[in-house]
LUMKOLRO-23997 format. One record per residue (C-alpha): residue in three letters; x, y, z. Coordinates in nm, 3 decimals, decimal comma, always signed. Last residue first. Layout:
N
REC_ALA_X_Y_Z $
...
//
This chain:
442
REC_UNK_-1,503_+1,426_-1,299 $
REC_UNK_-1,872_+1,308_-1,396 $
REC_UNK_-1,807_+0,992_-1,248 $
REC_UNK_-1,715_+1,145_-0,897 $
REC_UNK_-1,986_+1,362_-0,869 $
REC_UNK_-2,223_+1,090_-0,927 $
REC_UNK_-2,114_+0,927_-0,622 $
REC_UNK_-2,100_+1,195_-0,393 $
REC_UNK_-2,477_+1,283_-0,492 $
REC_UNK_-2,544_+0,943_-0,387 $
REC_UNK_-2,337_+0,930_-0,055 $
REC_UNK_-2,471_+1,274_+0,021 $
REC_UNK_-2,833_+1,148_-0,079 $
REC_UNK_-2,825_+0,806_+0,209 $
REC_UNK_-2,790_+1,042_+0,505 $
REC_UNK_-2,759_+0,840_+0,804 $
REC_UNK_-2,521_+0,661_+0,684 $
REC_UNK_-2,330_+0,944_+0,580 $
REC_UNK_-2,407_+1,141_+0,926 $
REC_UNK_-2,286_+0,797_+1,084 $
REC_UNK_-1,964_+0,748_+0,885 $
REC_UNK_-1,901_+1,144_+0,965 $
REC_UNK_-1,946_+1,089_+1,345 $
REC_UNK_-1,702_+0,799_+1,337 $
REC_UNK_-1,455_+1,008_+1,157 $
REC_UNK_-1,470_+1,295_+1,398 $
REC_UNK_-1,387_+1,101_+1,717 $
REC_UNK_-1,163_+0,935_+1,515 $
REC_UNK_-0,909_+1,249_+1,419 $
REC_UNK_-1,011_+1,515_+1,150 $
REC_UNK_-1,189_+1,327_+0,898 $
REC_UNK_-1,205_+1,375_+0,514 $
REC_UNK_-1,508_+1,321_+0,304 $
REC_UNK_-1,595_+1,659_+0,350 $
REC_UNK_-1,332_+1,738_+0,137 $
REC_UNK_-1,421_+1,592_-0,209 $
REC_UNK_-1,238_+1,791_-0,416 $
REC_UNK_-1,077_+1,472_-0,606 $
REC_UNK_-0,709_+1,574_-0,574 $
REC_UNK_-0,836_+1,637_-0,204 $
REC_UNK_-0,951_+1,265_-0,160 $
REC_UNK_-0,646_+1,138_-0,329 $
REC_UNK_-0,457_+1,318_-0,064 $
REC_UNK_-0,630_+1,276_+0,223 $
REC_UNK_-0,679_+0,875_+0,117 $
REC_UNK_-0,225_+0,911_+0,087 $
REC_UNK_-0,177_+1,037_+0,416 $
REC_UNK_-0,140_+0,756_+0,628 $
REC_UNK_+0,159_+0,629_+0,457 $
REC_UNK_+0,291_+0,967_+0,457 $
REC_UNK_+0,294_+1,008_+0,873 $
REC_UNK_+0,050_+1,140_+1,060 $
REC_UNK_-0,262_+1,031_+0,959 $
REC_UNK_-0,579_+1,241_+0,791 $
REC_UNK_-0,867_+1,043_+0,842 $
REC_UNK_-1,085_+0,873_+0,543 $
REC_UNK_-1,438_+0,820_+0,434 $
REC_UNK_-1,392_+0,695_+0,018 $
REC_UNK_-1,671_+0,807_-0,225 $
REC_UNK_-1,759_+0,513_-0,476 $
REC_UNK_-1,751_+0,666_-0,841 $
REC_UNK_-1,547_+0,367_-0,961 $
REC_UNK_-1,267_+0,565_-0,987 $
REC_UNK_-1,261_+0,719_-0,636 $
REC_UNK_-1,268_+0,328_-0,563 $
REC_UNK_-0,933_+0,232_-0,758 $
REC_UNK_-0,768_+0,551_-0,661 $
REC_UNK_-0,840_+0,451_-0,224 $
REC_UNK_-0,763_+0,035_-0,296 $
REC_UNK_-0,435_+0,207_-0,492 $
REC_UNK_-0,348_+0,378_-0,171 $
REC_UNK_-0,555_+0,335_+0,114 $
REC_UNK_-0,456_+0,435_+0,466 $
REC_UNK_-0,171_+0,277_+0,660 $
REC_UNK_-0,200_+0,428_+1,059 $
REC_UNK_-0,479_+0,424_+0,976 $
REC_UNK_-0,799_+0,296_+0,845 $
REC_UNK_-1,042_+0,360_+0,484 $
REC_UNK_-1,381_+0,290_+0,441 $
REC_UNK_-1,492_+0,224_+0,117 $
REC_UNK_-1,911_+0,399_+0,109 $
REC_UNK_-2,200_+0,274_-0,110 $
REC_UNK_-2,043_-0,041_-0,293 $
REC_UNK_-2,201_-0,206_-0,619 $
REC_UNK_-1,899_-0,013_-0,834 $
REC_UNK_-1,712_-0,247_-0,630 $
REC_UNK_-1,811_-0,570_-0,807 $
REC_UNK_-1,719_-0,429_-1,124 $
REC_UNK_-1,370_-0,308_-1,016 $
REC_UNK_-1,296_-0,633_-0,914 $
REC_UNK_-1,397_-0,836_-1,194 $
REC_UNK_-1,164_-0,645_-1,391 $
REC_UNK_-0,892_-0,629_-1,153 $
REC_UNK_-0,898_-1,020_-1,095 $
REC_UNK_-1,056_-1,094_-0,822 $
REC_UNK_-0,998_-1,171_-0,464 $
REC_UNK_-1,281_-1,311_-0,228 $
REC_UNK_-1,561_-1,135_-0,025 $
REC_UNK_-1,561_-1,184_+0,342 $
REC_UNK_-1,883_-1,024_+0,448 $
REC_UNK_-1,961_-0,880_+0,807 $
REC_UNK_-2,339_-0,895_+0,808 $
REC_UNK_-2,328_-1,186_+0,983 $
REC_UNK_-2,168_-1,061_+1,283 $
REC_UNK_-2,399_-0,775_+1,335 $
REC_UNK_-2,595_-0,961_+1,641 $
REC_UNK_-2,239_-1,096_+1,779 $
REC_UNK_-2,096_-0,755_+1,909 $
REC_UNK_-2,058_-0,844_+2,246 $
REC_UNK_-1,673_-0,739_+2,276 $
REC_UNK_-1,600_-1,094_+2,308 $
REC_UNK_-1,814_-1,225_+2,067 $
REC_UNK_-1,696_-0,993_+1,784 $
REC_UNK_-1,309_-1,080_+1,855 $
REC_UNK_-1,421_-1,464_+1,840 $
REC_UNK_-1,584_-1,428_+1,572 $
REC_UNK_-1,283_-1,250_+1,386 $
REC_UNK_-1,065_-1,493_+1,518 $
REC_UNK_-1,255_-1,785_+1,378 $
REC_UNK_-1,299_-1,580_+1,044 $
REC_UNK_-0,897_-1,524_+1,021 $
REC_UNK_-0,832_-1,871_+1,106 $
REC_UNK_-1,080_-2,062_+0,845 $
REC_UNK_-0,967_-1,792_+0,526 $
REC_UNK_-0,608_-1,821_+0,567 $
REC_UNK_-0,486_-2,141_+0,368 $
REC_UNK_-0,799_-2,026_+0,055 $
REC_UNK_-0,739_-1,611_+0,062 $
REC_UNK_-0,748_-1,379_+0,336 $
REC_UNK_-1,097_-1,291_+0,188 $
REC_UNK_-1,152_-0,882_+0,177 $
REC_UNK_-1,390_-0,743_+0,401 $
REC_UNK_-1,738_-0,650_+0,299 $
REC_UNK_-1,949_-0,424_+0,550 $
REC_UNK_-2,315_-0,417_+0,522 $
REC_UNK_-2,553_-0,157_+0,644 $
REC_UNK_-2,948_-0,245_+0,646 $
REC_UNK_-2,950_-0,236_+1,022 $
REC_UNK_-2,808_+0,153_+1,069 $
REC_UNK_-2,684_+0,160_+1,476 $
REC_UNK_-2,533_-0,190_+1,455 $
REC_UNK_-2,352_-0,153_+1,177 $
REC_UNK_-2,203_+0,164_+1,265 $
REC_UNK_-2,150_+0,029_+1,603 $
REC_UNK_-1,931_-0,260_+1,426 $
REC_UNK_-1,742_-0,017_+1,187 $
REC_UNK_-1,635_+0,206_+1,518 $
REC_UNK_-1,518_-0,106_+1,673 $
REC_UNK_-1,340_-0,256_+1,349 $
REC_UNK_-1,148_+0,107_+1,317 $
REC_UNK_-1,012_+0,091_+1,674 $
REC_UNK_-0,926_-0,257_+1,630 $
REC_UNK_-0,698_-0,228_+1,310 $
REC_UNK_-0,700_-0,267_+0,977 $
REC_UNK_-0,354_-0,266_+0,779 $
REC_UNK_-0,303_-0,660_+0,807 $
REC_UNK_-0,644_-0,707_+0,644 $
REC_UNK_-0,522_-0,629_+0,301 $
REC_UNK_-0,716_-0,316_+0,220 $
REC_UNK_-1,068_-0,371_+0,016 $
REC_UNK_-1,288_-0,203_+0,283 $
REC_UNK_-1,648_-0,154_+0,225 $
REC_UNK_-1,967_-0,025_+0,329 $
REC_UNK_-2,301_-0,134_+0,155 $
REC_UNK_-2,605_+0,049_+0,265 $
REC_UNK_-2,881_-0,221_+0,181 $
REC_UNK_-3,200_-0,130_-0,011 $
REC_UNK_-3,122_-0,330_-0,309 $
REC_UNK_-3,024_-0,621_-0,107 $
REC_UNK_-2,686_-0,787_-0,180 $
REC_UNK_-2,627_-1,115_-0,256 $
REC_UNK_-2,353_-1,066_-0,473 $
REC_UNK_-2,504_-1,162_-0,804 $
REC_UNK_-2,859_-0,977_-0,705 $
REC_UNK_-2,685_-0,638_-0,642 $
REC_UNK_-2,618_-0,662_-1,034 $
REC_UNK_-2,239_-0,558_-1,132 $
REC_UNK_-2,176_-0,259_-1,168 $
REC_UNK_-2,008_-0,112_-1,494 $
REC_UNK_-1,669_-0,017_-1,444 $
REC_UNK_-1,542_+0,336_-1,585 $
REC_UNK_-1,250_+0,236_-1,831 $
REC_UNK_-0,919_+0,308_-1,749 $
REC_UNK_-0,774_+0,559_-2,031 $
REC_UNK_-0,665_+0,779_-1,746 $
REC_UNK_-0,449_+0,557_-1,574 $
REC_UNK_-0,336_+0,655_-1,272 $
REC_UNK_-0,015_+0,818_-1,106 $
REC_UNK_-0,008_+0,900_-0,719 $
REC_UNK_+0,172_+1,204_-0,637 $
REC_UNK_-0,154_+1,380_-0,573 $
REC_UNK_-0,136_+1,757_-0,715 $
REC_UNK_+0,130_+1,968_-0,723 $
REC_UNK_+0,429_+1,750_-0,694 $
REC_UNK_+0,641_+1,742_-0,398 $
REC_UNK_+1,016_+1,664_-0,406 $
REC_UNK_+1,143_+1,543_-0,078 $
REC_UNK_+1,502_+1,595_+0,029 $
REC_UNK_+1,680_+1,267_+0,203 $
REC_UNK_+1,608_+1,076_+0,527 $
REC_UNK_+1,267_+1,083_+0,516 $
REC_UNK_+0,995_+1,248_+0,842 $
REC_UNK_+1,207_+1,566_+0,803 $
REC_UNK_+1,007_+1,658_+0,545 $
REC_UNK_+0,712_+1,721_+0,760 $
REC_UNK_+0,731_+2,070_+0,835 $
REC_UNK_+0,485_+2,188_+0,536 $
REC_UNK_+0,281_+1,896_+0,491 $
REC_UNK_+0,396_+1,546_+0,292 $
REC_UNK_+0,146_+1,283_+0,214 $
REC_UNK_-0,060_+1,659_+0,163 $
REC_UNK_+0,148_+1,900_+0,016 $
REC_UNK_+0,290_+1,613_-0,248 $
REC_UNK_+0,549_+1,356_-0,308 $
REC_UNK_+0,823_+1,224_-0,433 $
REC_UNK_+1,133_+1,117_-0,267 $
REC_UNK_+1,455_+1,260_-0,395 $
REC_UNK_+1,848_+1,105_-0,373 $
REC_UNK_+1,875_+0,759_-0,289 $
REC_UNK_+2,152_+0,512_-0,234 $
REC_UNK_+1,895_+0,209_-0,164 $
REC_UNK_+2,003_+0,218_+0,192 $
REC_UNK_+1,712_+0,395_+0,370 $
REC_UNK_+1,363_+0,485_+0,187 $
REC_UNK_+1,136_+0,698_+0,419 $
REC_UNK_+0,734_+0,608_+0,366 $
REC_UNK_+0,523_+0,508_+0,111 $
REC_UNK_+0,734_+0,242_-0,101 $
REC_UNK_+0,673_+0,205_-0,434 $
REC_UNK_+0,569_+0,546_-0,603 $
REC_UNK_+0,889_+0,699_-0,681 $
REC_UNK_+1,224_+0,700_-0,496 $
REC_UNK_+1,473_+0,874_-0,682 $
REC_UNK_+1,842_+0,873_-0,838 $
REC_UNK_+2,066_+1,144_-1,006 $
REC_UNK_+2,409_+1,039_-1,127 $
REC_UNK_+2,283_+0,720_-1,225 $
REC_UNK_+2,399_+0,344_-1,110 $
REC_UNK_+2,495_+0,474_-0,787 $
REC_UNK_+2,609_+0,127_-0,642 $
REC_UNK_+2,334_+0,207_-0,399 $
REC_UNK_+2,042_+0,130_-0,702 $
REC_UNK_+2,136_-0,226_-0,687 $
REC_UNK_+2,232_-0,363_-0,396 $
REC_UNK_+1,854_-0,235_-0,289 $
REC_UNK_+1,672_-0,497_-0,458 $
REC_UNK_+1,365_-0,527_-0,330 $
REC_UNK_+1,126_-0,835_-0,284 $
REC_UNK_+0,838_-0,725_-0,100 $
REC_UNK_+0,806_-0,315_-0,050 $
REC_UNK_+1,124_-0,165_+0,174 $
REC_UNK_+1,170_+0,076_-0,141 $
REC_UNK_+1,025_-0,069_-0,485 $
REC_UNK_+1,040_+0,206_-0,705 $
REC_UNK_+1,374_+0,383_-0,794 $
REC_UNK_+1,351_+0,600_-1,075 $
REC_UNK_+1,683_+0,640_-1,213 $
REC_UNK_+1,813_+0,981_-1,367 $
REC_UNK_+2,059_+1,087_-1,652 $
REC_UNK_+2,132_+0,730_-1,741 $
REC_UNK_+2,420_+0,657_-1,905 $
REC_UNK_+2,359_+0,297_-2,080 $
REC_UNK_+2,635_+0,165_-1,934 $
REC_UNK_+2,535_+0,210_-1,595 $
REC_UNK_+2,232_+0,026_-1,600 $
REC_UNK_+2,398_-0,282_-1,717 $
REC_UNK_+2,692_-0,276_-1,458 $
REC_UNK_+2,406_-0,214_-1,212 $
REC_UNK_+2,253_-0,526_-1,294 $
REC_UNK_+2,564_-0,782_-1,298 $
REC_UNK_+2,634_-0,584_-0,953 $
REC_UNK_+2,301_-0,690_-0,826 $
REC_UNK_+2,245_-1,058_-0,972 $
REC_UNK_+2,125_-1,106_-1,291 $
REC_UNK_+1,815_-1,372_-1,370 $
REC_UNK_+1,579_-1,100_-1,306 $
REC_UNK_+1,735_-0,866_-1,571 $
REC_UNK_+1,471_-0,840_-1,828 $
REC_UNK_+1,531_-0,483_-2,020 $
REC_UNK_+1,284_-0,295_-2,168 $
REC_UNK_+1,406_-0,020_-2,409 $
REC_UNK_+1,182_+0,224_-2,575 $
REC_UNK_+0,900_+0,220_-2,334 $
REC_UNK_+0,536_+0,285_-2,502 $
REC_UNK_+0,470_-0,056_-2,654 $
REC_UNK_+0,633_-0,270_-2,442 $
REC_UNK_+0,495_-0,115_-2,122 $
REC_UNK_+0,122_-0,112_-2,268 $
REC_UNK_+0,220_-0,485_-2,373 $
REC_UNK_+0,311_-0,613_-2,005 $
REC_UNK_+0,695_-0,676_-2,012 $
REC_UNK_+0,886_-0,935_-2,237 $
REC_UNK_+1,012_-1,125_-1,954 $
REC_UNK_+0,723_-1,109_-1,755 $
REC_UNK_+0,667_-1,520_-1,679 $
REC_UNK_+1,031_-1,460_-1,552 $
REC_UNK_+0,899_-1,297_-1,226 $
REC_UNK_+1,060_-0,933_-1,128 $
REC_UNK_+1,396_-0,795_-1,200 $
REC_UNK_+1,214_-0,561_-1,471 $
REC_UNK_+1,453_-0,261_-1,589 $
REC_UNK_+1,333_-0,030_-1,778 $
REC_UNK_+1,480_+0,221_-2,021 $
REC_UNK_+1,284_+0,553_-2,152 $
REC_UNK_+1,472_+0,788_-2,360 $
REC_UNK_+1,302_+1,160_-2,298 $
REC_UNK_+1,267_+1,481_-2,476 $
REC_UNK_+1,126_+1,367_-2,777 $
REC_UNK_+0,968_+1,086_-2,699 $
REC_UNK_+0,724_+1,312_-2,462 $
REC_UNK_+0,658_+1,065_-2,161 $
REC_UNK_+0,297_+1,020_-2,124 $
REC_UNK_+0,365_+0,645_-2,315 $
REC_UNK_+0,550_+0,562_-1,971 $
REC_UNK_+0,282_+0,704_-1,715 $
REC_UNK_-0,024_+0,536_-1,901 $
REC_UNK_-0,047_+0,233_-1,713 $
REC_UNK_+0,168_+0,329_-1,443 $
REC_UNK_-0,130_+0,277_-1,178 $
REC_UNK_-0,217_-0,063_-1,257 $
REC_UNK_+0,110_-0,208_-1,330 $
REC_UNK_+0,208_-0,047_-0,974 $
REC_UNK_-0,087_-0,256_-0,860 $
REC_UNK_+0,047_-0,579_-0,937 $
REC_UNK_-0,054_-0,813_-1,223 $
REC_UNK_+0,348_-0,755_-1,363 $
REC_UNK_+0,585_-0,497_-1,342 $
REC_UNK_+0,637_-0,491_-1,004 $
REC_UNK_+0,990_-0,622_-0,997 $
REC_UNK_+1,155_-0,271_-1,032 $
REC_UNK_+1,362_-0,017_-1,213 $
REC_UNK_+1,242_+0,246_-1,399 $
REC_UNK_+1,534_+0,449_-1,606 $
REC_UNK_+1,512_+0,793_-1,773 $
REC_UNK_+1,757_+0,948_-2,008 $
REC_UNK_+1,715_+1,287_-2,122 $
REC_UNK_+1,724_+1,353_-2,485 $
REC_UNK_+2,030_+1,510_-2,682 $
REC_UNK_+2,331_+1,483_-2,414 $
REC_UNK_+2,625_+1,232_-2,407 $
REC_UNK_+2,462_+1,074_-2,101 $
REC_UNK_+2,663_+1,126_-1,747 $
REC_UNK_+2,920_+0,809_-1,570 $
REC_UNK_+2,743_+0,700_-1,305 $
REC_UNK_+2,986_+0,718_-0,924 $
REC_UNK_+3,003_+0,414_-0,724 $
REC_UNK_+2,882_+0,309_-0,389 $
REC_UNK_+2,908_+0,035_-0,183 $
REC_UNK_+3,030_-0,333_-0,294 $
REC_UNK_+2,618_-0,467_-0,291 $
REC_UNK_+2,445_-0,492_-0,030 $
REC_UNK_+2,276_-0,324_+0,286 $
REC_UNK_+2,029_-0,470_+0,500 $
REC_UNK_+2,124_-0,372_+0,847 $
REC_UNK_+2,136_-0,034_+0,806 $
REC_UNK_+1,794_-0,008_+0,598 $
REC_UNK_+1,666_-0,146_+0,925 $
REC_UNK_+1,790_+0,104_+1,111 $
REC_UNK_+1,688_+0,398_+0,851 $
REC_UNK_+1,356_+0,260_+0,852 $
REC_UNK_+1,312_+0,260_+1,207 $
REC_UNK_+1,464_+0,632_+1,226 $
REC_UNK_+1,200_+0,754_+0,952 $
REC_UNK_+0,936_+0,544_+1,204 $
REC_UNK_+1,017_+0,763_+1,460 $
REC_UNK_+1,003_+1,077_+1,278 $
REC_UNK_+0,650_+1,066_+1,233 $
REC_UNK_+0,616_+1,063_+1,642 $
REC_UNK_+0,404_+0,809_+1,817 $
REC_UNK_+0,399_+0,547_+1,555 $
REC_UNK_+0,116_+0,341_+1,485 $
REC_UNK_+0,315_+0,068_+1,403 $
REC_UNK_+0,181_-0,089_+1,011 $
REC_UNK_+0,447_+0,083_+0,846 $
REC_UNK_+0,712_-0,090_+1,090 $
REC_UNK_+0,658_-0,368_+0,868 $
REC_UNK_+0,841_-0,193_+0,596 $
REC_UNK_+1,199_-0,228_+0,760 $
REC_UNK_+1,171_-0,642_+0,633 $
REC_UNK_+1,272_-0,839_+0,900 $
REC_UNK_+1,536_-1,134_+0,857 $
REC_UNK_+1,826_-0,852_+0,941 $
REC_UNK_+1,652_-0,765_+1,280 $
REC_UNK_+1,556_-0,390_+1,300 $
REC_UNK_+1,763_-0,219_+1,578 $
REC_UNK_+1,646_-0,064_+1,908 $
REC_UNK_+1,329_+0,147_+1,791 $
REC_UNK_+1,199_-0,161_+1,620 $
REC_UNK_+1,267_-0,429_+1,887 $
REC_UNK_+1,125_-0,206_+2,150 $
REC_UNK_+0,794_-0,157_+1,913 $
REC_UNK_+0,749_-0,511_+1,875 $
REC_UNK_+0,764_-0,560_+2,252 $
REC_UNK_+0,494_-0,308_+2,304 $
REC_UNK_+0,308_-0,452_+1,984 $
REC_UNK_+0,278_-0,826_+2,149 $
REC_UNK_+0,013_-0,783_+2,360 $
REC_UNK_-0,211_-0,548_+2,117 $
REC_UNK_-0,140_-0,833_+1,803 $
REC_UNK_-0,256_-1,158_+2,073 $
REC_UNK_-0,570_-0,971_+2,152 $
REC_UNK_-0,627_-0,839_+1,744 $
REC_UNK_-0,590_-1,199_+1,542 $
REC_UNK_-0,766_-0,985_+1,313 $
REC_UNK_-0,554_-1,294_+1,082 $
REC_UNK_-0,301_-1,046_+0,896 $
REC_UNK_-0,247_-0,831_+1,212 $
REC_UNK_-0,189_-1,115_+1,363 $
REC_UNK_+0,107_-1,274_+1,102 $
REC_UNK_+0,219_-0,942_+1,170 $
REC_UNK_+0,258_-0,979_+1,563 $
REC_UNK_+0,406_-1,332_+1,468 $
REC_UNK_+0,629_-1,151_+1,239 $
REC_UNK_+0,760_-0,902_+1,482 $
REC_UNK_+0,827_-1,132_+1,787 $
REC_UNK_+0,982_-1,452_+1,587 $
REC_UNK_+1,242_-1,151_+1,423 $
REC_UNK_+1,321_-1,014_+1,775 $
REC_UNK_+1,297_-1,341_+1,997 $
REC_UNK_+1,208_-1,199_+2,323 $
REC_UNK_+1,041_-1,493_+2,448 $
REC_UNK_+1,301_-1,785_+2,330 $
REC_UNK_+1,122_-2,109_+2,372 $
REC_UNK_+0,748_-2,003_+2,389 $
REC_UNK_+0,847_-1,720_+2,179 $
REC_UNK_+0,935_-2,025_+1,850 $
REC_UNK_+0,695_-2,200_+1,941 $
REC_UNK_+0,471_-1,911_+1,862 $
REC_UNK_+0,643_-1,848_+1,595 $
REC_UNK_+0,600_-2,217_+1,419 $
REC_UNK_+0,253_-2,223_+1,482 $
REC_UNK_+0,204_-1,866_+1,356 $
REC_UNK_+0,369_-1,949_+1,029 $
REC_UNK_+0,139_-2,321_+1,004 $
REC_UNK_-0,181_-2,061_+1,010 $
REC_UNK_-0,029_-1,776_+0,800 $
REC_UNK_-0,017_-2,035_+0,495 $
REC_UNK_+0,088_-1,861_+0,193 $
REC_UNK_+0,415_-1,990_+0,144 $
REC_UNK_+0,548_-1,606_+0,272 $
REC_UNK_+0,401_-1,727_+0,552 $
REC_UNK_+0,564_-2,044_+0,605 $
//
């Protein structure tokens, strides 16, 4: 039911599910995501000691290992050893086979994924594959995601030599392909994301294979060799948060598009926004936002009465539960005078998007999963980004964007700090301004 769209009927079904069978591993974990989804915040605290046993004992084969993203894990390595149970339990494929080497000349390089559609890997790779120099590489890749892609999105098609549809082929069908074209290295970038394939890249379809971009934490059972990174996802001493050697780039290991163009802002008037209001916002799927960050949002809002805080819609089946809980969540904690200036604003289109949030004063970002294309796509629209460093890679990524971008002060030590920041900011209408122009000019 939820991955049919409609949280509401999914967290029906669970919680008939627990009422039967209480410890129910994979009814426990996704009705504690199915909360996280809906700020359904009571019922998500309850339920995350429980989730938290089920995770450190073995991850249920139903249960993706990249939920445990969103557990604010007490030791980085702990959620590496999540992963790696999970991964365990997942496998496929006939195990592991050695790639034959290329013939030499130009190096081959091979991109395998599903996201090669509207998605925000699309979004970020825009430019990567016609950066490659055509001299010194071959480019293949291989798209196993929906058919209505089969050709590839144009700036793929036109800058990848070889694009190869292979949706309709199952793993070892796939890996048979990929191996006969003698790949030097395979880039790997789904991980534990939606709707991986890891039967494929195990069978060893290239002698040298790594984990790029897709998945922002460890990467178990997809027979890889490298994840890349950077000094800050990945500090000195953190390494052994993944289960294989990290590579670290020298700036942010995010790609972006540097052709994008530079949004132009929509009127205030066509959102309904006041010229003189501070507008805050955070464009993360709700299921990465949690209570700790909502409470220091909500006395924000209360101490500085012309700030607004947009949220992103939960979309048309989700939209009635997650603003009932959110009420009720505001209510309880007797934060009902800033209610209504708590904004659901729907999804868009990327154009649209990054129109409307050129309008926005300050993105605020969360942990223990901090922004990652919601954190490039603001820094691009000149809209300065309030983060806090986290402890593991996923809640890294703001820090690093933010440092790629020289814009330090921007970055918080722990909470205690970040809430104090969001108020001097507030407080101080010129450093958001002055923040904002030196991001367009860079």
């Amino acid at each position: 039911e939820r991955q049919l769209g409609s949280i509401e009927a999914a967290v029906s079904l669970y919680d008939r599910v627990l009422a039967a069978a209480p410890t129910h591993p994979t009814a426990l974990i996704e009705r504690w995501h199915c909360g996280l989804s809906t700020l359904d915040w009571d019922r998500v605290m309850a339920l995350e000691p429980e989730v938290e046993a089920v995770f450190s004992k073995e991850t249920p084969e139903t249960v993706s290992p990249f939920m445990a993203l969103a557990l604010p894990s007490r030791e980085p390595t702990q959620l590496r050893d999540f992963v790696q149970r999970g991964a365990k339990s997942q496998l496929s494929g006939r195990g592991l086979r050695h790639a034959g080497t290329s013939t030499g000349g130009r190096l081959r390089v091979g991109y395998l994924s599903s996201d090669f559609v509207d998605h925000a890997t699309t979004v970020l790779t825009r430019g990567l594959f016609g950066a490659h120099d055509k001299g010194a590489f071959e480019i293949f890749v291989y798209s196993y995601g929906p058919r209505s892609a089969a050709e590839g999105p144009a700036h793929i098609a036109s800058s990848a030599e070889h694009w190869h549809d292979v949706a309709a082929l199952d793993d070892d069908a796939t890996a048979s392909l990929i191996r006969s074209h003698r790949l030097d290295i395979l880039v790997e970038m789904k991980g534990h994301t939606a709707g991986a394939r890891p039967g494929i890249s195990r069978q060893r379809v290239a002698p040298v294979q790594v984990h790029y971009l897709g998945c922002p934490g460890p990467v178990g059972g997809f027979g890889i060799d490298y994840f890349v990174a950077d000094e800050i996802t990945v500090p000195r001493g953190a390494e052994d948060e993944f289960n294989v050697p990290v590579v670290k780039l020298p700036r942010a290991y995010q790609v972006n598009d540097s052709q994008r163009p530079v949004p132009v802002a929509v009127p205030r008037s066509s959102v309904c926004i006041a010229d003189d209001a501070v507008l805050l916002a955070n464009f993360n799927q709700l299921w990465k936002i949690r209570p700790e960050f909502m409470q220091m949002w909500c006395r924000a809002l209360r101490a500085f009465p012309k700030a607004i805080l947009w949220l992103l819609d939960a979309g048309e089946k989700n939209s009635g539960l997650t603003a009932s809980n959110l009420q009720a969540w505001l209510h309880q904690r007797g934060f009902d005078d800033i209610a209504n200036r708590i904004v659901f604003v729907p999804r868009l289109r990327n154009e649209q998007h990054m129109n409307r949030l050129a309008v926005v004063n300050l993105c605020l970002d969360q942990l223990p999963y901090s922004s990652h294309t919601t954190g490039s796509d603001a820094l691009w629209a000149g809209v300065p980004m309030l983060t806090v460093k986290g402890n593991t890679f996923a809640g890294r990524v703001g820090a690093s964007l933010l440092t790629t971008h020289d814009e330090p002060s921007f970055i918080a030590n722990d909470l205690q700090d970040y809430e104090a920041r969001l108020h001097e900011l507030l407080g101080s209408p010129t450093m958001l301004t002055d923040a904002h122009q030196r991001l367009l000019a860079k």
